[in-house]
Structure formats: structure tokens, C-alpha cells
C-alpha positions as CSV (number, residue, x, y, z in Angstrom):
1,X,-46.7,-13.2,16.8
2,X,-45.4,-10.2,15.0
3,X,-48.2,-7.4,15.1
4,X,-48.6,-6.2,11.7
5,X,-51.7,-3.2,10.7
6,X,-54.7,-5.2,9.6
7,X,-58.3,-3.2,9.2
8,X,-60.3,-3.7,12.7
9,X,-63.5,-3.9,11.4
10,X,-65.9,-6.8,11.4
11,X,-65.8,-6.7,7.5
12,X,-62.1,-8.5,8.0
13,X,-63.1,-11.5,6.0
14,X,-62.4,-9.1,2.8
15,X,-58.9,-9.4,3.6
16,X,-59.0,-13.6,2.8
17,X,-60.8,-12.9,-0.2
18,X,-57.9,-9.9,-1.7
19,X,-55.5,-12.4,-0.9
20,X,-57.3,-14.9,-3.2
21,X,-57.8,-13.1,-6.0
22,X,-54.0,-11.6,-5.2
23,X,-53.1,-15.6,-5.6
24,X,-55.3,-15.7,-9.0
25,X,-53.5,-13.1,-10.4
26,X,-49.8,-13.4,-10.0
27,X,-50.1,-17.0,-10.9
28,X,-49.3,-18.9,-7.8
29,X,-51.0,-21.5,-6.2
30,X,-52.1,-21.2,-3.6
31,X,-51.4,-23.9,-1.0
32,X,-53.2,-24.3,2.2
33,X,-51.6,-24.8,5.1
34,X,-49.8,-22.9,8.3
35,X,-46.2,-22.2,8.3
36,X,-44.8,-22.8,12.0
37,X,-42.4,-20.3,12.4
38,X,-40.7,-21.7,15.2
39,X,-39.7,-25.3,13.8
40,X,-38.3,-24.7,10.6
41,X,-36.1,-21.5,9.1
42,X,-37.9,-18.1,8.8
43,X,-38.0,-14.8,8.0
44,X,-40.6,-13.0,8.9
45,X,-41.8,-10.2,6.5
46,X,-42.2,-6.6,8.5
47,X,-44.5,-4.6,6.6
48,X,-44.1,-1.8,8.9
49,X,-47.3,0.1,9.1
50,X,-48.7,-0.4,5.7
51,X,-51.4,-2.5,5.4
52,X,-51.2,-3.2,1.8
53,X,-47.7,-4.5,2.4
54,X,-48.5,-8.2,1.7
55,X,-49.3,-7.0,-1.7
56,X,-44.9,-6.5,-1.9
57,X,-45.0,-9.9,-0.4
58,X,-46.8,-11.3,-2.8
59,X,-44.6,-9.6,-6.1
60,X,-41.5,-10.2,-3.9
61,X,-42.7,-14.5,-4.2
62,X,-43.5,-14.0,-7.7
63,X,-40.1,-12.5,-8.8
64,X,-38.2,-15.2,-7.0
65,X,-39.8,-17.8,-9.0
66,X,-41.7,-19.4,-6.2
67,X,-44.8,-21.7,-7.5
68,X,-47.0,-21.8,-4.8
69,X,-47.4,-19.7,-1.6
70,X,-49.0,-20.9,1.4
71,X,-52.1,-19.8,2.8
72,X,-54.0,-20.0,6.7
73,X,-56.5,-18.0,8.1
74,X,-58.3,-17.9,10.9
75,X,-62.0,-17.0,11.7
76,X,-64.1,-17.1,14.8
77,X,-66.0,-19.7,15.6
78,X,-69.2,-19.7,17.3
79,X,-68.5,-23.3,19.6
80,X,-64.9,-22.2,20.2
81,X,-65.7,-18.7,21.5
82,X,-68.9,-20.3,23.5
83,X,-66.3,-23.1,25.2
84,X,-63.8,-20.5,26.0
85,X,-66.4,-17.9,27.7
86,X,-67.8,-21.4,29.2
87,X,-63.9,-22.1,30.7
88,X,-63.7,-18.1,31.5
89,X,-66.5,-17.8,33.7
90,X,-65.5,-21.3,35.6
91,X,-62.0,-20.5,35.7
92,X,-60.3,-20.1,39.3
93,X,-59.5,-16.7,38.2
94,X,-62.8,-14.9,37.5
95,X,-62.9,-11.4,35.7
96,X,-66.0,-9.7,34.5
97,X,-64.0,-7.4,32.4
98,X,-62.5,-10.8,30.9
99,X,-66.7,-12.2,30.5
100,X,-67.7,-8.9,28.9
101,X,-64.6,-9.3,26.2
102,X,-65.4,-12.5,25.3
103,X,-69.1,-11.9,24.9
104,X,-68.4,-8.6,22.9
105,X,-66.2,-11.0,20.7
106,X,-69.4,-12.5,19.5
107,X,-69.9,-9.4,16.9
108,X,-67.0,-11.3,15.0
109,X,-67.8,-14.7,14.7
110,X,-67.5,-16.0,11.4
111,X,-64.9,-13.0,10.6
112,X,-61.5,-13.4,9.3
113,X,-58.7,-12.5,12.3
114,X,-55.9,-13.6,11.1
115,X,-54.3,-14.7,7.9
116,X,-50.7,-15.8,7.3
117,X,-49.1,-16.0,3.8
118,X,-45.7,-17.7,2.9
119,X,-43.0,-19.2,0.3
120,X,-40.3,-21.1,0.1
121,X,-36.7,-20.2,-1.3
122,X,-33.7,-21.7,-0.6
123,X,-34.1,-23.6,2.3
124,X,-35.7,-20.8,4.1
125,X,-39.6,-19.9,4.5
126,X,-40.7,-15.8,3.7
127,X,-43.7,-15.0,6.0
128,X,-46.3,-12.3,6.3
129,X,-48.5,-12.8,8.8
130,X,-51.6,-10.0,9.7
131,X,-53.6,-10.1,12.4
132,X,-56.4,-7.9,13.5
133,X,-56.5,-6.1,17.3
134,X,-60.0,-8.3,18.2
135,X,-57.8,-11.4,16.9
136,X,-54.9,-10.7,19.4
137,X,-56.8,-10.1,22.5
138,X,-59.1,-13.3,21.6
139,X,-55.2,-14.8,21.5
140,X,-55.0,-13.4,25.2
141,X,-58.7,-14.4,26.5
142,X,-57.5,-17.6,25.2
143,X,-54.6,-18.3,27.2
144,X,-56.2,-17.3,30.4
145,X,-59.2,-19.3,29.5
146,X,-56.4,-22.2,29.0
147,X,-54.2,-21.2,32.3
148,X,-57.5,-21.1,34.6
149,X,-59.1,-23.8,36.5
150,X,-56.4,-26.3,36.7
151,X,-53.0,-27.3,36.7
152,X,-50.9,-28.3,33.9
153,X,-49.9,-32.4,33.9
154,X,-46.3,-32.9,32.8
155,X,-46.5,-35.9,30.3
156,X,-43.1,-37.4,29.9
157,X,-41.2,-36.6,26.9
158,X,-40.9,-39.5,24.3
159,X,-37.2,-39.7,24.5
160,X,-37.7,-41.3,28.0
């Protein structure tokens, strides 16, 4: 995931809600759903380090004529971040720095971590995608939580 400058606060739900009344405004509608970036053709929109740049995005859509643009976010949930703590302090790999991060992750539940905006044109998907810095180390916490405690069972692909 491309790292792009998103407030760090626990007040990052406001950023789902500027994007909806961003959506209002230009006229699009909005459609919700999450672009894959890796299975279909993508650019990816680099916004540098302003964090208003979605707001270019968003103009960028509306001058090409685009009628909808896409819409996923992401907040914290309380049963998800309880089951991944749960697999954390099973796991084969045991860190308390890795218990402690996941249980101060608790101050976001509910909040907005990520948000990812796109639109179609040509044949090709435009996509700005923001994430905040508690949403990428949950990403991290995650995988670990996933990677620890057992092995991984090769299913056979469905060509075979």
C-alpha cells in the first residue's frame, strides 16, 4: 500500500465524512466498493505530502467526465481487534511490545483508518488511497497475528 499523509488523530472518521460531502458536491456518485489494485489496470494517485490532495483527485474525476467514483473505508472494529490480540498473545511468537500495541489500538476503535477513492477512464482505474500511521501498523499486528501459531496449508489451485 502506497503511504500517503493522512491526519493521526482518533478524530479520522472526519476524513469519510469530507469525502462525502466532496462526492455531494462535484456531482458524482458515489459507488461503494474497493478497487483491487493488483487485478485489474491502475494508477495510483501520489499526492505527495499534501493531505488535501484527494481534493485534486476528486476535480481531476470530475473534469474527465467520470459519473461515479468509488468509495471503501475502513474502521476498527472492536471483535476484530479483540480476535487479533486473542491470536497475538497465543501466537508461537509472543511479544509484549506486540500485546501492548494492540491493546493501545483500542483508543481507535470505531475510527476511520483508511479510505480509498477511485474512477474509471479508459480502461484504466485512477486511485487515491490514504491511510493513517495507527491503520498501517494494525496492517503489521495483523499479519503477524496471521503468520503466528501455525502453518499455512497449501490448497490445490483450481486449475488442477
Amino acid at each position: 500500500m502506497m503511504k500517503l499523509h493522512v491526519s493521526t488523530s482518533r478524530r479520522s472518521d472526519d476524513h469519510e465524512r469530507r469525502y462525502d460531502g466532496l462526492y455531494r458536491r462535484s456531482g458524482h456518485a458515489p459507488f461503494f466498493g474497493y478497487v483491487a489494485c493488483d487485478e485489474i489496470p491502475s494508477v495510483i494517485w501520489d499526492s505527495g505530502q499534501n493531505p488535501d490532495g484527494w481534493k485534486d483527485f476528486v476535480e481531476l474525476a470530475k473534469s474527465t467526465g467520470a459519473a461515479f467514483l468509488t468509495m471503501h473505508s475502513w474502521a476498527l472494529d472492536h471483535d476484530e481487534l479483540e480476535r487479533m490480540s486473542q491470536q497475538l498473545a497465543e501466537g508461537d511468537f509472543r511479544s509484549e511490545d506486540d500485546l501492548e500495541e494492540s491493546r493501545w489500538l483500542k483508543a481507535y476503535i470505531g475510527k476511520t483508518g483508511f479510505v480509498q477513492l477511485g474512477w474509471a477512464y479508459q480502461g484504466c482505474v485512477f486511485v487515491y488511497e490514504a491511510g493513517t500511521e495507527w491503520y498501517e501498523r494494525y496492517q503489521q499486528l495483523r499479519e503477524l497475528a496471521d503468520d503466528s501459531g501455525g502453518f499455512m496449508i497449501d490448497e490445490p489451485d483450481q486449475d488442477e
